[in-house]
TORKOL-4160 file (C-alpha; in steps of 0.2 Angstrom, whole numbers, padded with zeros to 4 digits, m for minus):
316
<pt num="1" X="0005" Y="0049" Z="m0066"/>
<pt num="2" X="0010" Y="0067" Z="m0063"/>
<pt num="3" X="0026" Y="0072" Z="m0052"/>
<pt num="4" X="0024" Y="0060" Z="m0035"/>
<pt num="5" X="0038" Y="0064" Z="m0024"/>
<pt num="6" X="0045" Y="0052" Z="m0011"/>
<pt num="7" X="0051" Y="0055" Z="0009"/>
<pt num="8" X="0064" Y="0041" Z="0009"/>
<pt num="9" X="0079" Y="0044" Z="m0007"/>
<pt num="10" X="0095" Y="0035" Z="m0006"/>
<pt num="11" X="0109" Y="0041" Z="0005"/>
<pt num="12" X="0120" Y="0051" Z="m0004"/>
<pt num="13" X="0135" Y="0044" Z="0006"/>
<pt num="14" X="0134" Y="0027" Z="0007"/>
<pt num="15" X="0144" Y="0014" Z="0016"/>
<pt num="16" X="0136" Y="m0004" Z="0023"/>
<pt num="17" X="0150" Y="m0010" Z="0032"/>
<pt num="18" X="0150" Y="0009" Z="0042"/>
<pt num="19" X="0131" Y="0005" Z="0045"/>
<pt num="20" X="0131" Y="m0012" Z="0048"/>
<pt num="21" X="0144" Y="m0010" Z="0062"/>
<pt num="22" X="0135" Y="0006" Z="0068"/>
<pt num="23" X="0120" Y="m0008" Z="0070"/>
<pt num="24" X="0129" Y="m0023" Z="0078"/>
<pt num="25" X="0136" Y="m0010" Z="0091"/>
<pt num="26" X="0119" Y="m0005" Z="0093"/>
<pt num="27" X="0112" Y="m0022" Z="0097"/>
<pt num="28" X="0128" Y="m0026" Z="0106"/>
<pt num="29" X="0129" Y="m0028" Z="0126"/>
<pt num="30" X="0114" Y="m0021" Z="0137"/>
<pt num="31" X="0101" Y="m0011" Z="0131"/>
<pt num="32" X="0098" Y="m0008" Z="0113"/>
<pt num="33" X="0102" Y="0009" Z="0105"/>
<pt num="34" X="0087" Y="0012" Z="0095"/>
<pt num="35" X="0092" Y="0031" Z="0090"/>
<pt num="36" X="0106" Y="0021" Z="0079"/>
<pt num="37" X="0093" Y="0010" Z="0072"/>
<pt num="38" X="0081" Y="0022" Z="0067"/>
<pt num="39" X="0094" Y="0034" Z="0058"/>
<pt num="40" X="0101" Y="0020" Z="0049"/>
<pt num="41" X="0083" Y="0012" Z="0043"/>
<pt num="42" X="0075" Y="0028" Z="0040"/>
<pt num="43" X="0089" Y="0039" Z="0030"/>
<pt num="44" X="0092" Y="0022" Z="0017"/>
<pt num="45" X="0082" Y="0016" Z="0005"/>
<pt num="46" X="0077" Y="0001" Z="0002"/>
<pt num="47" X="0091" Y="m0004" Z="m0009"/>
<pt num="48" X="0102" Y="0001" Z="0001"/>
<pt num="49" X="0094" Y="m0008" Z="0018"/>
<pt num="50" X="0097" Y="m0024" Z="0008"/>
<pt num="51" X="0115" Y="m0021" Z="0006"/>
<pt num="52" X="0118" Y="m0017" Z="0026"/>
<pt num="53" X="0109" Y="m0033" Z="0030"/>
<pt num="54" X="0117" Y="m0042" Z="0017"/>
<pt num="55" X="0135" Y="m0035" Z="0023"/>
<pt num="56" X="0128" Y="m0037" Z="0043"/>
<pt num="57" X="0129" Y="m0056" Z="0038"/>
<pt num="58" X="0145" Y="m0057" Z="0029"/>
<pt num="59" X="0152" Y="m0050" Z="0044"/>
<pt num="60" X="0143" Y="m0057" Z="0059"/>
<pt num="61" X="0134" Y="m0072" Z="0053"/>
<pt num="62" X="0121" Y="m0067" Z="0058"/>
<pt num="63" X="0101" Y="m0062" Z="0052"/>
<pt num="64" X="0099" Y="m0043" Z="0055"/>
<pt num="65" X="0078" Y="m0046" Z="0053"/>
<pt num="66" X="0082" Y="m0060" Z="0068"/>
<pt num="67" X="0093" Y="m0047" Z="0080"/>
<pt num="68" X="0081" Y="m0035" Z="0080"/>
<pt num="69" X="0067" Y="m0046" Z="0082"/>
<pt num="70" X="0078" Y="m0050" Z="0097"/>
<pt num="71" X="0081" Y="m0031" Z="0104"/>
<pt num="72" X="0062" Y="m0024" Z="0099"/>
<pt num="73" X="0047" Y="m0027" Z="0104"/>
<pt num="74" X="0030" Y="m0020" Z="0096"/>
<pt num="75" X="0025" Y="m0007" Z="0083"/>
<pt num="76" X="0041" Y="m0001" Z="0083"/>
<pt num="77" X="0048" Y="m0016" Z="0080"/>
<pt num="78" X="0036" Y="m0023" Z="0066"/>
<pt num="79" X="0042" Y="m0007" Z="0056"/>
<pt num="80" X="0060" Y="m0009" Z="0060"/>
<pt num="81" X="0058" Y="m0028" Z="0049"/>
<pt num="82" X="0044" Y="m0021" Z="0038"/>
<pt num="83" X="0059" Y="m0008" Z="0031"/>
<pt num="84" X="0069" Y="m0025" Z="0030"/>
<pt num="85" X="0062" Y="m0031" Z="0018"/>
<pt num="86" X="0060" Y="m0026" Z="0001"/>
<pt num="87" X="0044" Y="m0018" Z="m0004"/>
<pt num="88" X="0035" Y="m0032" Z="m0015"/>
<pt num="89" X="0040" Y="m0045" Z="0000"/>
<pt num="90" X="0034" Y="m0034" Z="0013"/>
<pt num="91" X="0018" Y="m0034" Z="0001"/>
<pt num="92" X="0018" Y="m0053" Z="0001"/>
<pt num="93" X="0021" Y="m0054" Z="0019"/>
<pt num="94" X="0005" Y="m0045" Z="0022"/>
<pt num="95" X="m0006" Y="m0054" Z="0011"/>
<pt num="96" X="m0002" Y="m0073" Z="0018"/>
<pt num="97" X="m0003" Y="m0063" Z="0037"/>
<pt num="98" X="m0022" Y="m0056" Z="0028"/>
<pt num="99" X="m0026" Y="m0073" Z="0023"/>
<pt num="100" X="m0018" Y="m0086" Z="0037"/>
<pt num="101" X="m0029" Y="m0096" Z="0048"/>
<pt num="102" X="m0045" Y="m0091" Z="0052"/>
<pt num="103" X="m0053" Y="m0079" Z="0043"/>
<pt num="104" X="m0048" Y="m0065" Z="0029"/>
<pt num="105" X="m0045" Y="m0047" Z="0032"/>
<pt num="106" X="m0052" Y="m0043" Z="0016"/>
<pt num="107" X="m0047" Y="m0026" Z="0017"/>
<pt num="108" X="m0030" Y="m0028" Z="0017"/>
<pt num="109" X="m0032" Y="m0041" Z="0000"/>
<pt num="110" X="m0041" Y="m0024" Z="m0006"/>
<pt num="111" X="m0028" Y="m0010" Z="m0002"/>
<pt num="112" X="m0013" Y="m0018" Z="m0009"/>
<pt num="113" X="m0019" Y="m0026" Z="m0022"/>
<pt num="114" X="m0033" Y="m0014" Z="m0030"/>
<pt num="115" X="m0018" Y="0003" Z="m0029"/>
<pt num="116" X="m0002" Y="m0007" Z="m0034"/>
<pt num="117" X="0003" Y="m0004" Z="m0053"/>
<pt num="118" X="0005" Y="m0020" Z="m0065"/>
<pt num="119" X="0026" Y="m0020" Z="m0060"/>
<pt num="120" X="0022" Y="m0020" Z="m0042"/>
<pt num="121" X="0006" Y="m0034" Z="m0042"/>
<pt num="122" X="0020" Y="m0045" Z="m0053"/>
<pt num="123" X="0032" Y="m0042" Z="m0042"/>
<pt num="124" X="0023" Y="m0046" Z="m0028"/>
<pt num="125" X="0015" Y="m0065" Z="m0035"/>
<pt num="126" X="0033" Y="m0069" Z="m0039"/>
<pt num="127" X="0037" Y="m0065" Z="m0020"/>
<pt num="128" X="0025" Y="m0073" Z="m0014"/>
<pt num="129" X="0027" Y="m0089" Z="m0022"/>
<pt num="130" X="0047" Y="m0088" Z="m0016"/>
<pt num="131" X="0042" Y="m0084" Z="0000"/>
<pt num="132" X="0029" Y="m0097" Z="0004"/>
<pt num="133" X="0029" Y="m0109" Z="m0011"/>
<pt num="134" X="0009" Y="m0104" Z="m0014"/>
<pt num="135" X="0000" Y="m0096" Z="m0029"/>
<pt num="136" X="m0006" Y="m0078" Z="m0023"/>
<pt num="137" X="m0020" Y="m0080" Z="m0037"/>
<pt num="138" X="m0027" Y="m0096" Z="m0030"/>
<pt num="139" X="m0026" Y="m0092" Z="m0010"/>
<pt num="140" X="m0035" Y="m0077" Z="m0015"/>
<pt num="141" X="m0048" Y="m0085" Z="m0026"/>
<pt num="142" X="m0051" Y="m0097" Z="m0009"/>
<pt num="143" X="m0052" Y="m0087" Z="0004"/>
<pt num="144" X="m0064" Y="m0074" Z="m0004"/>
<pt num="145" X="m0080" Y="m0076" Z="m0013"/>
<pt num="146" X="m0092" Y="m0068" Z="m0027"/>
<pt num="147" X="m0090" Y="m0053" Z="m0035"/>
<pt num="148" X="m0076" Y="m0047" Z="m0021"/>
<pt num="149" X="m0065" Y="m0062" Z="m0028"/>
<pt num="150" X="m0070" Y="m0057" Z="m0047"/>
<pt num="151" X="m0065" Y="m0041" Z="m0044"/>
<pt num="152" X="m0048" Y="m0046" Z="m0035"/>
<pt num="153" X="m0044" Y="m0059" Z="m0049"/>
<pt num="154" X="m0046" Y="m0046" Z="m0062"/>
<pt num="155" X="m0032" Y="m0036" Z="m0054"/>
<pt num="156" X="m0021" Y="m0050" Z="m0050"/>
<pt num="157" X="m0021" Y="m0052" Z="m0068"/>
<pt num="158" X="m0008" Y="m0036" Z="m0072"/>
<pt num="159" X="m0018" Y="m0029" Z="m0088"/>
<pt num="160" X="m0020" Y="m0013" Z="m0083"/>
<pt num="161" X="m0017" Y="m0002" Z="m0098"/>
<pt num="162" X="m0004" Y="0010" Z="m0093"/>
<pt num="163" X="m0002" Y="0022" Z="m0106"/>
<pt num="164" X="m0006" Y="0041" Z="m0102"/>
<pt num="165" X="m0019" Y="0043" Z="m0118"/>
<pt num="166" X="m0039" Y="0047" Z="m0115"/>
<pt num="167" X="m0051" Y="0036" Z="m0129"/>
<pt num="168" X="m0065" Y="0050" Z="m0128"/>
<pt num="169" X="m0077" Y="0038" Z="m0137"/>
<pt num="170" X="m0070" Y="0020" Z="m0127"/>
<pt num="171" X="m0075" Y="0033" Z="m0110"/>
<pt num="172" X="m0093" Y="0035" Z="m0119"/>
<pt num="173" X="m0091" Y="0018" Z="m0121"/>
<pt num="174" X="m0087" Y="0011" Z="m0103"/>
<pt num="175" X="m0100" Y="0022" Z="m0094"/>
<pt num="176" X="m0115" Y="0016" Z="m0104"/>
<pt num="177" X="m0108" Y="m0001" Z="m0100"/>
<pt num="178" X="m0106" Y="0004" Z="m0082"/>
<pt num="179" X="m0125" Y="0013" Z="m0084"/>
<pt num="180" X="m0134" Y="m0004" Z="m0089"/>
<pt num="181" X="m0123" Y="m0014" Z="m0078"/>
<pt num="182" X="m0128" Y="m0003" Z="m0063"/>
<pt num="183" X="m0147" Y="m0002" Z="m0061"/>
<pt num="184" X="m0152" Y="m0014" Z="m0046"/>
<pt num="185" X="m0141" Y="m0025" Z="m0056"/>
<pt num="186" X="m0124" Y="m0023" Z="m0051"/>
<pt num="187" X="m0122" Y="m0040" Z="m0041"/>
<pt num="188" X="m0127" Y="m0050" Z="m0058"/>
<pt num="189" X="m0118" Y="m0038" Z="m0069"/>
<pt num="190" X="m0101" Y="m0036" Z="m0063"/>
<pt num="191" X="m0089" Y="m0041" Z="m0077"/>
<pt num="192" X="m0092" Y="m0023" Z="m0084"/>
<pt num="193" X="m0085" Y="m0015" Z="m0068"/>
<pt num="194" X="m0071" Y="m0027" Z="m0066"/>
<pt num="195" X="m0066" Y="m0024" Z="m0087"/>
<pt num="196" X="m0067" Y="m0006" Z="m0085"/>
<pt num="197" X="m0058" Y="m0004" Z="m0067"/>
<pt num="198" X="m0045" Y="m0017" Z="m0066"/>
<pt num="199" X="m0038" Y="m0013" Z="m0085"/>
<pt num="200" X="m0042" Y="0004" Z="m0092"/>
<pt num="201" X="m0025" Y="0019" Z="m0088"/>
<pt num="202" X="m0030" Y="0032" Z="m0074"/>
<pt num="203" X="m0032" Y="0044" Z="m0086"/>
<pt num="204" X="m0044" Y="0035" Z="m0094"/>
<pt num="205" X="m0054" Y="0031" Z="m0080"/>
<pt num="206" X="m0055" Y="0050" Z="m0076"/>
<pt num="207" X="m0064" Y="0054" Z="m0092"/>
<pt num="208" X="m0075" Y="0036" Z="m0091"/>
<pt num="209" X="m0082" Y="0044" Z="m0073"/>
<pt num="210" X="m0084" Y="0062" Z="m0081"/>
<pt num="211" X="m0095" Y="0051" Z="m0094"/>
<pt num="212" X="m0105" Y="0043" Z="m0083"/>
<pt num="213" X="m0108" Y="0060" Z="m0073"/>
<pt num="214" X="m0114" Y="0067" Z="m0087"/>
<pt num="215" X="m0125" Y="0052" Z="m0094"/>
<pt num="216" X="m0133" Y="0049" Z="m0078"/>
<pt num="217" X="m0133" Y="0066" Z="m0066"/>
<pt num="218" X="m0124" Y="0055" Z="m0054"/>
<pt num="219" X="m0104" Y="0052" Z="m0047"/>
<pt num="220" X="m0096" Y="0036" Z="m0049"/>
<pt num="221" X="m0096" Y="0034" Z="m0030"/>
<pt num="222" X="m0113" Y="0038" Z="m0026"/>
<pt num="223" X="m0117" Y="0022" Z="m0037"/>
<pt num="224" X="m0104" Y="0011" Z="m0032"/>
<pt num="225" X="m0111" Y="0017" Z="m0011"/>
<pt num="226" X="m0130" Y="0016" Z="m0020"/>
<pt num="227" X="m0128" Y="m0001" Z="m0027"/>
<pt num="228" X="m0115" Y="m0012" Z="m0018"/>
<pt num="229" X="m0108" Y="m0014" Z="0001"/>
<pt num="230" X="m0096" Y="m0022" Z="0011"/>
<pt num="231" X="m0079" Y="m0026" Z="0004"/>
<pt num="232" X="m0086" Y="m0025" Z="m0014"/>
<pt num="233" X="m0091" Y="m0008" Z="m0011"/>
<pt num="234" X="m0074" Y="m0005" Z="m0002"/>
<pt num="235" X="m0063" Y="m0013" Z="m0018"/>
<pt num="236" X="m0072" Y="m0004" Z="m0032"/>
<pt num="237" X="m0073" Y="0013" Z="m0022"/>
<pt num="238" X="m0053" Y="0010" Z="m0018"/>
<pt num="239" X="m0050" Y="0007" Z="m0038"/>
<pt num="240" X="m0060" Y="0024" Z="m0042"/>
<pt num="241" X="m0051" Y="0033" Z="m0029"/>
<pt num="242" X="m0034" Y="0029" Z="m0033"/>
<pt num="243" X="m0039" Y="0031" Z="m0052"/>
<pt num="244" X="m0042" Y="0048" Z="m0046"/>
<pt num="245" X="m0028" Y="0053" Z="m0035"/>
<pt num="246" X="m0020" Y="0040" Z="m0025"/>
<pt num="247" X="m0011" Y="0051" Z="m0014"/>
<pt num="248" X="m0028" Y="0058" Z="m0008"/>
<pt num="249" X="m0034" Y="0041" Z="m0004"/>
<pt num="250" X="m0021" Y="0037" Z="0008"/>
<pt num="251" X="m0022" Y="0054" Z="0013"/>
<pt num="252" X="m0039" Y="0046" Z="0019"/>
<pt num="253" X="m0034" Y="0031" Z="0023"/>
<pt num="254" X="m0021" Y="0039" Z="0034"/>
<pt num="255" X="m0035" Y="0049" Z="0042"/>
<pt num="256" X="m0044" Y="0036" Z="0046"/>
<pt num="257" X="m0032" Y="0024" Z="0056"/>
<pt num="258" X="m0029" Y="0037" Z="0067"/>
<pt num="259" X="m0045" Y="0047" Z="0071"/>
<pt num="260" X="m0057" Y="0042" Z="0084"/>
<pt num="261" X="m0051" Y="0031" Z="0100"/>
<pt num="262" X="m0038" Y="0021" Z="0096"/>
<pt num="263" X="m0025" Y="0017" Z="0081"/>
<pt num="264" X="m0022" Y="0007" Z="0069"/>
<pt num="265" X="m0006" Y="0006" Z="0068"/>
<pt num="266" X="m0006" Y="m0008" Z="0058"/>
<pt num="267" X="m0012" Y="0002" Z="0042"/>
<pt num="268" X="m0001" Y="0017" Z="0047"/>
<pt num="269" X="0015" Y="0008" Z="0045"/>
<pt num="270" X="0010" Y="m0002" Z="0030"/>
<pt num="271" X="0006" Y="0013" Z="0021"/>
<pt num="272" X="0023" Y="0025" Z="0027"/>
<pt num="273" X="0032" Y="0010" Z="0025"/>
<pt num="274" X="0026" Y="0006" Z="0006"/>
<pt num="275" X="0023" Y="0024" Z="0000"/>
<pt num="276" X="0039" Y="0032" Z="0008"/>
<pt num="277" X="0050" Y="0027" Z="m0008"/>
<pt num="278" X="0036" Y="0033" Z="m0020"/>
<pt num="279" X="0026" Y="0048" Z="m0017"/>
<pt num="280" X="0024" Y="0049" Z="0004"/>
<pt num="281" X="0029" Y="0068" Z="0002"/>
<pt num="282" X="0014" Y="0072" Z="m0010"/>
<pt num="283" X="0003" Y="0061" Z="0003"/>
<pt num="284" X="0012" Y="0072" Z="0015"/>
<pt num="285" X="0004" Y="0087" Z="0007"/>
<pt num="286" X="m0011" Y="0083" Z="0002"/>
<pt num="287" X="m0015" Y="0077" Z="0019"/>
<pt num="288" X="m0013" Y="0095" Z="0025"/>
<pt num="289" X="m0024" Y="0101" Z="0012"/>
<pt num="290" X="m0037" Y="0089" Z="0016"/>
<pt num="291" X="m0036" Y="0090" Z="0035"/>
<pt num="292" X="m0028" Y="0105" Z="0037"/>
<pt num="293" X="m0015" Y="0097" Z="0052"/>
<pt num="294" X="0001" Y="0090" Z="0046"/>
<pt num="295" X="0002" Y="0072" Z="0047"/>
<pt num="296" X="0017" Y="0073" Z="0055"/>
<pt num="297" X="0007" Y="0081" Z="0070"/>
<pt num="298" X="m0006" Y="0068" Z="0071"/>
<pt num="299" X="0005" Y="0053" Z="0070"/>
<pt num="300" X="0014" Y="0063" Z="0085"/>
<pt num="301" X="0000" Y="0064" Z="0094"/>
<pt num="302" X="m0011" Y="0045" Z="0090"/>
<pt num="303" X="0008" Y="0038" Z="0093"/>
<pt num="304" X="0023" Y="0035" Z="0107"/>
<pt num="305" X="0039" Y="0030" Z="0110"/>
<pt num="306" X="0051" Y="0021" Z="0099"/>
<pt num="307" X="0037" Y="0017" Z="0085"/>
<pt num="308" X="0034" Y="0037" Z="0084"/>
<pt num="309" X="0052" Y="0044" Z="0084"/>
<pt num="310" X="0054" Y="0030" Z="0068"/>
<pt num="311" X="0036" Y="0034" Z="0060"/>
<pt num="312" X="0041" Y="0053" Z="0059"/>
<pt num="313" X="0057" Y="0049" Z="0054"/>
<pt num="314" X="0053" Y="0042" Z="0038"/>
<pt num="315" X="0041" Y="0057" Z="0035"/>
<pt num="316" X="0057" Y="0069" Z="0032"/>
């Protein structure tokens, strides 16, 4: 999927018993010295974070996720254990925390699962049932409903095709499908949709929409905002958006947890946190092209404290 470039690479000078007793001294006595935690969280990968905090035990007998719940508080401190973990069980984490108690934040089921690749959602059901002993597939099948569960079952599934070739006549093909199943009808009709989206490659996709452009005058989008609403609307425009360039849509996404009054900051560190290993620079970038401002600028500005100083950090 093109050259993605990340913010967070491994350090090139690695040693886990330098940073794991750079951390205990950091966390020792009074006041917490957070510039030491956020070097150390921010210049390692995540590989690497799992070795400090495996060594931080072996020599202190101690949980480093538990010390720092201990030293921080807040937003900065839910990033600190988010870049403890590694990335599939911060994934997992998510989900159960989407679909705990009362009520579902659908839209959280809908950014991880509908832009994760078929490694990733694997990775992440395996995860989830070590973690918590539960089947991702069936908690999601019960706490959501209709075509929006359909549609999350279907990705769950790991079928996407992931090869780089373009079927002109299977795009042909897919767009008529996508053509009858549309119409008024799309709440009946959604097995076309869920076929097409959750297992056709990206490049594939891209020529189904050009298709469906040219059979019926109209972009994909407009349909899918035509036709559906509400988290359906949200999952299938997510899956054509990140079939289209995934960095741009959490460009967006980006955009949108910080403009307006107040932040999100919940979305904002699930999204650095996640993409920083994969493609966070090429976000980066296509951010400033979109909103011609540098993300590191606005998450300056929507941010304070601890939680920006680490936030920023990840961006470099």
């Amino acid at each position: 999927m093109g050259n993605f470039h990340p913010t967070v690479r491994p350090h090139h000078d690695f040693d886990a018993k330098r940073d794991a007793k750079k951390l205990h001294k950091a966390c020792k006595g009074m006041g917490t010295d957070e510039k030491v935690i956020i070097e150390i969280l921010s210049n390692h990968s995540s590989g690497q974070r799992q070795q400090i905090k495996q060594k931080y035990k072996d020599m202190y007998g101690k949980d480093l996720p538990e010390v720092l719940k201990g030293e921080l508080s807040g937003n900065f401190e839910k990033t600190a254990l988010a870049l403890l973990d590694q990335p599939w069980e911060y994934d997992a984490r998510e989900l159960r925390k989407a679909m705990k108690g009362a009520g579902t934040d659908e839209s959280v089921l809908i950014e991880i699962l509908c832009t994760r690749v078929n490694q990733q959602i694997t990775a992440i059901k395996d995860a989830y049932k070590r973690m918590f002993d539960r089947d991702l597939e069936s908690d999601v099948k019960s706490d959501t409903s209709g075509s929006l569960r359909k549609i999350l079952v279907s990705v769950l599934k790991a079928s996407r095709d992931e090869g780089m070739e373009i079927n002109e006549n299977l795009a042909e093909t897919d767009a008529k499908n996508l053509c009858e199943a549309g119409e008024g009808r799309w709440g009946t009709d959604e097995l076309a949709f869920n076929d097409v989206l959750a297992k056709r490659n990206y490049m594939q996709l891209r020529a189904t929409f050009e298709a469906y452009k040219r059979l019926t005058g109209k972009d994909i989008e407009e349909a899918i905002k035509s036709e559906t609403s509400g988290d359906l609307e949200k999952a299938y425009l997510t899956l054509v958006r990140c079939a289209r360039d995934c960095q741009a849509y959490f460009a967006t996404c980006l955009y949108n947890s910080m403009k307006g009054v107040g932040t999100d900051e919940e979305t904002l560190i699930r999204i650095l946190v996640t993409r920083a290993e994969i493609d966070l620079q090429t976000i980066k970038e296509k951010f400033h092209q979109m909103y011609n401002k540098s993300l590191a600028e606005a998450i300056r500005s929507d941010t304070s404290g601890d939680f920006k100083k680490l936030l920023v950090a990840l961006l470099h």
